[in-house]
C-alpha positions in Angstrom: 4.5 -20.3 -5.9 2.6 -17.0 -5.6 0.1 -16.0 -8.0 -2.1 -12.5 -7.5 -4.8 -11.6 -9.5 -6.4 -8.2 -9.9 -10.2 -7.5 -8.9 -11.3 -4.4 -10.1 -13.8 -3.2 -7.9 -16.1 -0.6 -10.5 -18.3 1.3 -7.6 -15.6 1.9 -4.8 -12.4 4.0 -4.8 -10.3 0.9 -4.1 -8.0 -2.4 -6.3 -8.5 -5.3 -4.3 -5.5 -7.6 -4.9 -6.1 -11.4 -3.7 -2.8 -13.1 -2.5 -2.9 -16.8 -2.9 0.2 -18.9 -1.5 1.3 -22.2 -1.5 0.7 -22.2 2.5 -1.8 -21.0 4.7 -4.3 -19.0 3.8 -5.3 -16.6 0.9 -5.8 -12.9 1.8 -6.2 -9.2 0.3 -4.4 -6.1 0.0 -7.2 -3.4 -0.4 -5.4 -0.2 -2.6 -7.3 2.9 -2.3 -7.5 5.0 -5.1 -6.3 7.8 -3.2 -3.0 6.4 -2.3 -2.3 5.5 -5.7 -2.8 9.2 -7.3 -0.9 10.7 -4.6 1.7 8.7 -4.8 1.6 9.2 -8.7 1.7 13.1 -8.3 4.6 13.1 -5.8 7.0 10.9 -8.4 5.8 13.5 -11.2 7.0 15.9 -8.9 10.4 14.6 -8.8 10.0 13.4 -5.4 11.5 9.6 -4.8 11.6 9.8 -0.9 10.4 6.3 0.1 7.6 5.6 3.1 5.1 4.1 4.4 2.3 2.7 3.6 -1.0 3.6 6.7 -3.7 1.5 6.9 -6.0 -1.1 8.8 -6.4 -5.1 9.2 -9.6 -6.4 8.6 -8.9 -10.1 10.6 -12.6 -11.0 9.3 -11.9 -11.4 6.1 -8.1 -11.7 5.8 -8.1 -8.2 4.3 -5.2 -5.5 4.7 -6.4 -2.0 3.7 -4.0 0.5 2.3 -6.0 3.9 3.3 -2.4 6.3 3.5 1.1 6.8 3.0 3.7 9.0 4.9 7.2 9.4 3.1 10.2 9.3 5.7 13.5 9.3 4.4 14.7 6.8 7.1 12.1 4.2 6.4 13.4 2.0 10.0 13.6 5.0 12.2 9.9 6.1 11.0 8.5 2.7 11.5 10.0 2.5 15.2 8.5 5.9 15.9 5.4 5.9 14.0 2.0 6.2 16.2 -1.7 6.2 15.4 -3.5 9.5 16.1 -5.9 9.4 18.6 -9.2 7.1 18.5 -7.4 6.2 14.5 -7.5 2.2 13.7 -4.8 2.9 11.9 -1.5 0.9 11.6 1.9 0.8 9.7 0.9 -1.9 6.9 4.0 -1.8 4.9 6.6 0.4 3.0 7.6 1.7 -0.6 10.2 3.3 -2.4 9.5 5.1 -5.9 11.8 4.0 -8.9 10.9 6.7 -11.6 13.5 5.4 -13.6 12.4 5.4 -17.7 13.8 1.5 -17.6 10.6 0.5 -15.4 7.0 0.3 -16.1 4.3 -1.6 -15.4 2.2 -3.4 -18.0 -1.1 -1.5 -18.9 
C-alpha cells in the first residue's frame, strides 16, 4: 500500500509530497511552483503535448526535485537524447502527459 500525504511548505515556491511504501524507504518529490503554473497555462492554451519532467536528486535526504519540464511529443526518443546543459545538476526525473478532459479533476 502507498499512501502520500501533502506538506505545504508556506515560505518557499515548492509542494513537498512524502512517498511512504510498504518497502524500503520513504522519500519526497519536491514540486516547484513554477512547474505547476506553466504547466497550467500550456493546458489552458490548448496544448496536451506530453514531456518531461527536469530536475535534481537530493541523495541526502531521499528528495527528488521537480525544478522543469520540456514537452516532446515522442516522450522515449526525448528521454534517450535528453542532456544536461553545461555545469546544470540537472536530470530527467520523470514524465507527464496532460488530460484536459472536463471528465477529470482533482479534488480541491
Amino acid at each position: 500500500m502507498k499512501d502520500v500525504t501533502i506538506q505545504e511548505i508556506q515560505s518557499s515556491t515548492f509542494t513537498e509530497l512524502n512517498v511512504r511504501q510498504d518497502k524500503g524507504e520513504p522519500y519526497f518529490i519536491r514540486l516547484h511552483d513554477s512547474v505547476v503554473k506553466n504547466l497550467e497555462r500550456r493546458l489552458a492554451s490548448g496544448e496536451e503535448k506530453p514531456g518531461l519532467l527536469i530536475g535534481s536528486f537530493e541523495a541526502a535526504n531521499l528528495t527528488i526535485s521537480v525544478e522543469d519540464f520540456e514537452p516532446a511529443a515522442n516522450i522515449e526518443e526525448r528521454i534517450r537524447t535528453w542532456t544536461p546543459r553545461a555545469g546544470s545538476r540537472q536530470h530527467v526525473v520523470g514524465c507527464y502527459w496532460p488530460h484536459a478532459r472536463a471528465e477529470f479533476a482533482l479534488d480541491p
